[in-house]
C-alpha positions in Angstrom: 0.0 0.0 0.0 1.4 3.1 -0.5 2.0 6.2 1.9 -0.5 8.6 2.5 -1.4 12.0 3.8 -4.4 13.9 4.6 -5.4 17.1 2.8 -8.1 19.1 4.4 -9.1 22.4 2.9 -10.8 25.4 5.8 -12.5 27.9 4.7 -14.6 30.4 7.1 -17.4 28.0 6.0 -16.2 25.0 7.3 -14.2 22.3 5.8 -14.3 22.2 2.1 -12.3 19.4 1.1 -11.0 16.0 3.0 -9.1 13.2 1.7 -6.4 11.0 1.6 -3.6 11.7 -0.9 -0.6 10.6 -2.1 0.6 13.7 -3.3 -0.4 17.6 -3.1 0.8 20.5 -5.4 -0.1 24.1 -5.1 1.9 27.5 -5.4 3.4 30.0 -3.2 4.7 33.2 -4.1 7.7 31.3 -4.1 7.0 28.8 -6.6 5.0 25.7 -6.9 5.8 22.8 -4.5 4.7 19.4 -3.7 4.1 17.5 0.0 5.0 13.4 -0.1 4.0 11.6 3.4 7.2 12.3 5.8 7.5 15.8 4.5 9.1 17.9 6.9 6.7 20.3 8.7 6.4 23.9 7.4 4.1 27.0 7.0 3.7 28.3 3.6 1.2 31.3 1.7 -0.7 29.8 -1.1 -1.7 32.0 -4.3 -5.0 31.7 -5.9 -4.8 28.8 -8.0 -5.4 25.1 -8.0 -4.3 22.7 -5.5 -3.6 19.1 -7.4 -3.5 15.7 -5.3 -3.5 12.4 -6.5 -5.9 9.5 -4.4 -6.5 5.9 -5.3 -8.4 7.3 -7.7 -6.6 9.1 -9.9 -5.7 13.2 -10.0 -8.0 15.7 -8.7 -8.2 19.5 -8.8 -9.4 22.1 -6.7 -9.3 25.9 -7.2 -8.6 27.7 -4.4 -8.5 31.8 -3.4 -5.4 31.2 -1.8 -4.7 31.2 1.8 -2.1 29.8 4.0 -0.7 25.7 4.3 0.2 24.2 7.3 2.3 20.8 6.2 3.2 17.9 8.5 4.6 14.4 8.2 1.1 13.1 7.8 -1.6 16.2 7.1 -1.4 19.1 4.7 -4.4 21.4 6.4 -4.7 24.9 3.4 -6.7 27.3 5.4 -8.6 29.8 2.5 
């Protein structure tokens, strides 16, 4: 089976998005980067854009206003 992480999107709303990934990609003003499981915890800004992750069932996309990421080993949590 292979490793997995859980992406939850926040907004004021409530939760928007759960689910269990493989693989997240989204972009900062620093560039685009992507979280694997055992990614080393971090805060980063996230630009309006889409946020690409990858579950059992293939590659999704969702469009997001932008916001701010909190990554760990195990979650990616993008707070809108």
């Amino acid at each position: 089976m292979e490793p997995t992480i859980e992406l939850r999107v926040v907004s004021h709303s409530g939760e928007t998005l759960r689910a269990v990934v493989s693989h997240v990609r989204m972009t900062s003003p620093n560039g685009s980067f992507g979280v694997l499981p055992g990614h080393a915890p971090m805060l980063a800004a996230i630009l309006p854009g889409e946020i690409i992750y990858d579950d059992d069932k293939g590659r999704h996309t969702y469009v997001t206003q932008g916001g701010v990421a909190q990554v760990t080993s195990d979650s990616v949590t993008v707070m809108e």
